[in-house]
matplotlib code that plots the C-alpha trace (Angstrom):
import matplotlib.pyplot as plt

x = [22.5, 24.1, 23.3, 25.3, 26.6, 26.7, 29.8, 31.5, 33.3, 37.2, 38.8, 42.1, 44.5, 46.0, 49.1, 51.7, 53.4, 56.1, 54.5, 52.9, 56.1, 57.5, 54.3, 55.3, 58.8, 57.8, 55.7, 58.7, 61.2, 60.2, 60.1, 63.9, 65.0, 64.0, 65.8, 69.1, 69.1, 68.8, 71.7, 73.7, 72.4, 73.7, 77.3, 77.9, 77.0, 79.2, 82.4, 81.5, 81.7, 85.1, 86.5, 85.8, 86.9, 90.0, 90.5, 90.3, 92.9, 95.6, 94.9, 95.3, 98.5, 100.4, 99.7, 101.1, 104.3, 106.3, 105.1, 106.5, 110.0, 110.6, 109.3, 111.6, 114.6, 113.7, 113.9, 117.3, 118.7, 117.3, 118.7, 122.2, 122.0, 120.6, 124.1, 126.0, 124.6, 125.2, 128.3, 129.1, 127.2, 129.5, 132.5, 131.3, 130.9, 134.4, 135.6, 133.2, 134.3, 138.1, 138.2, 136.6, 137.9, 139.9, 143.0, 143.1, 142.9, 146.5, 147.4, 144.8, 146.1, 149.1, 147.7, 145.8, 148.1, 151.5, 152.1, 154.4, 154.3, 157.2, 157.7, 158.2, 161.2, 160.8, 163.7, 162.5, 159.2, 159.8, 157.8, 159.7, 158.1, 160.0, 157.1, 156.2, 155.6, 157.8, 156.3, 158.0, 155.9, 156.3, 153.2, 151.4, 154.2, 154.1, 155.7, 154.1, 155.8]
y = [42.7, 41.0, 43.5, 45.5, 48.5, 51.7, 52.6, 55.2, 58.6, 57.6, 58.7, 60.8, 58.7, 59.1, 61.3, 59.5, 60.7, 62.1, 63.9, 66.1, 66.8, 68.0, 70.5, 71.8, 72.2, 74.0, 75.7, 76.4, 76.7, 80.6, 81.7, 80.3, 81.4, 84.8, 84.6, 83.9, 85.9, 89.1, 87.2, 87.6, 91.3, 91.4, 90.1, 91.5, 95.2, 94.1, 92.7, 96.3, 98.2, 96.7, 97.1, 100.8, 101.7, 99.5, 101.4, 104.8, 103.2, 102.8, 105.6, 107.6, 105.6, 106.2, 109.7, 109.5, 107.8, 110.3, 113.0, 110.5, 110.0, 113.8, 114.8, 111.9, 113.3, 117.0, 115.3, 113.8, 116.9, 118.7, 116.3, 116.8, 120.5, 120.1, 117.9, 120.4, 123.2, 121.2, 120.6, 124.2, 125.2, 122.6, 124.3, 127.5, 126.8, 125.4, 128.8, 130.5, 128.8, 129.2, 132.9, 133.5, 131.1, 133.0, 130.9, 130.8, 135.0, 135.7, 132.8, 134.0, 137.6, 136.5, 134.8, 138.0, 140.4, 141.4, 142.2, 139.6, 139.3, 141.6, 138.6, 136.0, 135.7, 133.3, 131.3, 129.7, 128.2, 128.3, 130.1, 131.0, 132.6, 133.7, 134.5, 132.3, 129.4, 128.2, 127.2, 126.0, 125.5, 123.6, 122.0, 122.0, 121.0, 122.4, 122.4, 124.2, 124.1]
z = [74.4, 71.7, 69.3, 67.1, 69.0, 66.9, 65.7, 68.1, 66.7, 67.0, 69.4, 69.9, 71.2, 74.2, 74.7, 76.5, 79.7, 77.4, 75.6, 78.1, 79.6, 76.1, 75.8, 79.2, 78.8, 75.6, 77.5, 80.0, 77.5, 76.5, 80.0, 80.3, 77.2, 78.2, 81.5, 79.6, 77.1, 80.2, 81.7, 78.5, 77.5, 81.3, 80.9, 77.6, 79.5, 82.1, 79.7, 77.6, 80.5, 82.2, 78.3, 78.4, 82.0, 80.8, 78.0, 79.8, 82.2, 79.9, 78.3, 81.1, 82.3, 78.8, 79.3, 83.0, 82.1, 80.3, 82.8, 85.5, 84.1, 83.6, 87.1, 88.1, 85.8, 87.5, 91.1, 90.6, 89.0, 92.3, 94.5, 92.8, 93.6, 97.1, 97.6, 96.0, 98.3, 101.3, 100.7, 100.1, 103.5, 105.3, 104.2, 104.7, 108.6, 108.9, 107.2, 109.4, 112.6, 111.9, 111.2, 114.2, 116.6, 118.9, 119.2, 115.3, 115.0, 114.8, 112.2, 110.0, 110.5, 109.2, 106.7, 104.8, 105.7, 104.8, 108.7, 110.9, 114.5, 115.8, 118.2, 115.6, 113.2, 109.7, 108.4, 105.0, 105.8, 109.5, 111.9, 115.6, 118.0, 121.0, 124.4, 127.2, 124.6, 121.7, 118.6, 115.5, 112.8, 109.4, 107.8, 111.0, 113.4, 117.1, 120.0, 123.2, 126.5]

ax = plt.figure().add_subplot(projection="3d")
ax.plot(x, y, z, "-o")
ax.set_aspect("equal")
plt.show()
């Protein structure tokens, strides 16, 4: 009992509670630093990817501009001429619906030809007609009865 106890092999001492969590979070640590580094390899595709389609984009729009501004130039130039027609076509219908107006068709006898109503007699820019109706005319001035 009170003898001498042989000596006993030393023993490790024993890890702390810190310790062991250190060796598991280096344990962990690989598996998370793995699962990061495919997140970045991820975004950086991504953020490449966007760049490039980016890229294309305003490539293609610097193209597209000039081609814009002379199809624009080309539209106005056509809308100029589409104004210019119209207006000719407008004053092509009056013309059209004077000469052959029936009240107008001896005024515009007159007009092209040399020939003068036998009925009428002209005093220097006056116009009398002797019938069933008087008219006087001077710059569009008429009297009917």
């Amino acid at each position: 009992m009170y003898a001498i106890k042989p000596p006993t092999p030393p023993q490790k001492p024993q890890q702390s509670p810190r310790r062991l969590r250190r060796r598991s979070q280096v344990r962990v640590r690989p598996r998370a630093h793995r699962h990061h580094r495919a997140i970045a390899l991820e975004t950086t595709a991504k953020i490449l990817t966007n760049f490039t389609l980016s890229a294309f984009a305003v490539a293609a729009l610097v193209q597209i501009v000039p081609n814009q501004r002379i199809v624009h130039d080309k539209w106005r130039e056509i809308e100029a001429e589409v104004n210019m027609t119209e207006a000719r076509v407008q004053q092509h219908q009056e013309e059209f619906s004077r000469y052959f107006d029936p009240q107008q068709a001896q005024n515009i006898m007159q007009e092209n030809g040399n020939r003068i109503d036998p009925a009428s007699v002209k005093l220097s820019g006056y116009t009398l007609t002797i019938g069933p109706q008087i008219n006087l005319n001077y710059q569009s001035l008429t009297m009917r009865n």
